[in-house]
Each structure stands twice: as structure tokens, then as C-alpha cells.
C-alpha positions as CSV (number, residue, x, y, z in Angstrom):
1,X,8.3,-1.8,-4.5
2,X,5.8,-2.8,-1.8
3,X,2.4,-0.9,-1.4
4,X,3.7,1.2,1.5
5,X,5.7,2.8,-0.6
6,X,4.6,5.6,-2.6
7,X,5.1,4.9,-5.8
8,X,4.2,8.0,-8.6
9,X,2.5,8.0,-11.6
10,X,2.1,10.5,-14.2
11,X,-1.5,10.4,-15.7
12,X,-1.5,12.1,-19.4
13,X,-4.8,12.8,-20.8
14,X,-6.9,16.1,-22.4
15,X,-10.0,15.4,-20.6
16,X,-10.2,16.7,-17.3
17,X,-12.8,14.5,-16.0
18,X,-10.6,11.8,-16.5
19,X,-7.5,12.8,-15.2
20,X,-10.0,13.7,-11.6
21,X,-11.1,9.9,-11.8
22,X,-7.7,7.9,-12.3
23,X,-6.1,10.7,-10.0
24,X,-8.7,9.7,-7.5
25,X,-8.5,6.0,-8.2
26,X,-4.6,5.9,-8.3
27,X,-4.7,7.8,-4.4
28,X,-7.1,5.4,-3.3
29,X,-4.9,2.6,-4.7
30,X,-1.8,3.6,-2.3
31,X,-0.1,5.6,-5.6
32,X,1.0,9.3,-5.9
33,X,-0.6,10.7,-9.2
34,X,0.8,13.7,-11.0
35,X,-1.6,14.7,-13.7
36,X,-0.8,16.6,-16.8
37,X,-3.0,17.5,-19.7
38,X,-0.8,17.0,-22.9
39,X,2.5,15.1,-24.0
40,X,4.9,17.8,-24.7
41,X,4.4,18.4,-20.6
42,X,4.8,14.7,-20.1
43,X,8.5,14.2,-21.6
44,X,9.2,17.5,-19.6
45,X,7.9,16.3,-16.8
46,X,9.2,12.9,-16.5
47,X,12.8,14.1,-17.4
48,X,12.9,16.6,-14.4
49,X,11.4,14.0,-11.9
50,X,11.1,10.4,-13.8
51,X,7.8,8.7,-12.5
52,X,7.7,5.3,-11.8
53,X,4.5,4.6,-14.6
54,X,3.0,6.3,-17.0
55,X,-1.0,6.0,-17.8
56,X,-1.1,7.6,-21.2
57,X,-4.9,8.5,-23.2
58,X,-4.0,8.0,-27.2
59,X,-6.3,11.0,-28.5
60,X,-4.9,14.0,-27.6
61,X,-4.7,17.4,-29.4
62,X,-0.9,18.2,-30.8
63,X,0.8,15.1,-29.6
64,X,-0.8,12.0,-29.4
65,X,-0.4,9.1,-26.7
66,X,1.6,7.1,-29.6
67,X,3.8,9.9,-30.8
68,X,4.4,10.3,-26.6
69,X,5.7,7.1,-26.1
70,X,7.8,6.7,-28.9
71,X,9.6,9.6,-27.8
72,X,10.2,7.8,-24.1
73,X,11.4,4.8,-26.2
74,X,14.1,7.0,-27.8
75,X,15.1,8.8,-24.9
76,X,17.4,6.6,-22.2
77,X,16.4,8.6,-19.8
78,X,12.4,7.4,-20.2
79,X,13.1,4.2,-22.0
80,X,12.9,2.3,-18.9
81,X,9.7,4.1,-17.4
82,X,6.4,1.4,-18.3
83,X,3.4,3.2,-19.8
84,X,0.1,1.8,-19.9
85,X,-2.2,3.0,-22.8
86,X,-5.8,3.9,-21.4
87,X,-8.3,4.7,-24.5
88,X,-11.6,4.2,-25.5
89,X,-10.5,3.6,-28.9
90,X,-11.6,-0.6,-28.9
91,X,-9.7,-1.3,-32.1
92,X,-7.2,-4.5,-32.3
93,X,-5.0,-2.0,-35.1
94,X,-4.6,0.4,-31.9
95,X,-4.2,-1.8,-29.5
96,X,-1.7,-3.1,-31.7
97,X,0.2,0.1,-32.3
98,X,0.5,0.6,-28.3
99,X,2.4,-1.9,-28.4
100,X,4.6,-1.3,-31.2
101,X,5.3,2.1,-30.0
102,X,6.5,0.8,-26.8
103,X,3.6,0.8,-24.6
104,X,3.3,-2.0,-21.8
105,X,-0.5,-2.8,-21.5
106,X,-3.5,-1.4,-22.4
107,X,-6.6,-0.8,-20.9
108,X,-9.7,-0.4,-22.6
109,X,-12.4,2.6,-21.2
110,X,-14.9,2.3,-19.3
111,X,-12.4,0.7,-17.1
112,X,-12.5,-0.7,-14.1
113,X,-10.9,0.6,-10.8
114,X,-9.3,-3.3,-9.8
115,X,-7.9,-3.9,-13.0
116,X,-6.4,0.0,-13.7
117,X,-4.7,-0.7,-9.8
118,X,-3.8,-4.1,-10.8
119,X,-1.9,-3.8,-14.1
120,X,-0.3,-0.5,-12.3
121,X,0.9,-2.4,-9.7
122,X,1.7,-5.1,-11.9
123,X,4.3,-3.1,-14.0
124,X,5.7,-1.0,-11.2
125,X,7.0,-4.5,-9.7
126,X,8.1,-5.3,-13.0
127,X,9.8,-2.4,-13.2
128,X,11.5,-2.8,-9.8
129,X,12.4,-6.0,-10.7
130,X,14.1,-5.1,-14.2
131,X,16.2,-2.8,-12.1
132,X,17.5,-5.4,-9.3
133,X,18.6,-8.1,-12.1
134,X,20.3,-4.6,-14.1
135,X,22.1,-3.7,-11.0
136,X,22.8,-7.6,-10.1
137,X,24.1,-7.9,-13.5
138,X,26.8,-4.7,-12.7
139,X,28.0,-6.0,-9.5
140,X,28.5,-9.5,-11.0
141,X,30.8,-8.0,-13.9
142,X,32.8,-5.8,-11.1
143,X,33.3,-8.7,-9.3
């Protein structure tokens, strides 16, 4: 996916302060950003209309970011879709737990605008990639 398309991200966190700055941040980066303030309204979400990232806060009342992700992982439907922890939790144990519940990256807050729109731009290639070689991989066995 290049820049000039407009790739969407769903931005899950409690706070609205933060969801204003990384909506702002993703818009200036070239990305569509579709908010939400809680996880239950993030698995909805991304099954009606699947979004090509998700940037996922950890603390959040009645579902948290890990209990969020794992659901994706189980679901086909949002296995696919990479989502990038943002916390200001600095612990190794969960940074380490992103990762075992699914999560692609992690970025530590205060963050910085350059690395947020880098790693997001990062995995949405990734992403695009992962979906050439699948459908590559199809055509090859048909043939």
C-alpha cells in the first residue's frame, strides 16, 4: 500500500486526549483514523469494516488492550489485522505479554510522532505484503 492510499486505522483507548493526538498524528501522517473508546466497540467495529491497523492502549476499563487482542487472534476474521500496543506501562513483563497476546509492536508513551507513523506504516506494508504472497500462494496451487 503506498502513501497515497488511504489506509485506516482504528485507534482504541479510554482517554480522550489521546485518541485527539494519534487521530491528529495519524491524518497528518496520510492515514484515515477511526477512533473508539473501549474494546467491546473495537471487535464490533473491525468486523463490520476490518481496518487495516489497529493502535491499541493496554489500560482500559472492562476490557483491556490484552484481552482485545486476544480476541482478534481467535477470530479469522481479525486474525490477520496487525495491532500495535501503545501504553505508558514501561514494564519488560508487559511488553512481553503484547506480544504473547498477539500484538505486533509496541510503543512506549510519551511517544514520538516519526516513530508512531513509522511502525504504522511499517506493518501496514507488511500486512499488504502477507496478503500478495497468500494470494500468490492460491493462484500457484490452481495452476
Amino acid at each position: 500500500m503506498s502513501r497515497n492510499e488511504k489506509a485506516n486505522v482504528l485507534v482504541v483507548d479510554d482517554e480522550l486526549d489521546n485518541l485527539r493526538l494519534l487521530s491528529l498524528l495519524l491524518k497528518r501522517g496520510g492515514l484515515v483514523p477511526r477512533p473508539l473508546t473501549n474494546g467491546k466497540k473495537a471487535i464490533e467495529t473491525a468486523l463490520a469494516e476490518p481496518p487495516d491497523l489497529v493502535l491499541l492502549d493496554i489500560q482500559m476499563p472492562e476490557m483491556s488492550g490484552f484481552e482485545v487482542c486476544q480476541r482478534f487472534m481467535q477470530d479469522e476474521r481479525l486474525q490477520a489485522i496487525p495491532i500495535i500496543f501503545i501504553s505508558g506501562r514501561q514494564g519488560t513483563d508487559d511488553k512481553v505479554k503484547a506480544f504473547q497476546a498477539g500484538g505486533v509492536d509496541y510503543v512506549s508513551k510519551p511517544f514520538q510522532e516519526q516513530e508512531v507513523l513509522a511502525r504504522v506504516w511499517t506493518h501496514i506494508h507488511l500486512k499488504k505484503l502477507r496478503e500478495e504472497l497468500v494470494n500468490h500462494n492460491k493462484q500457484l496451487k490452481e495452476k
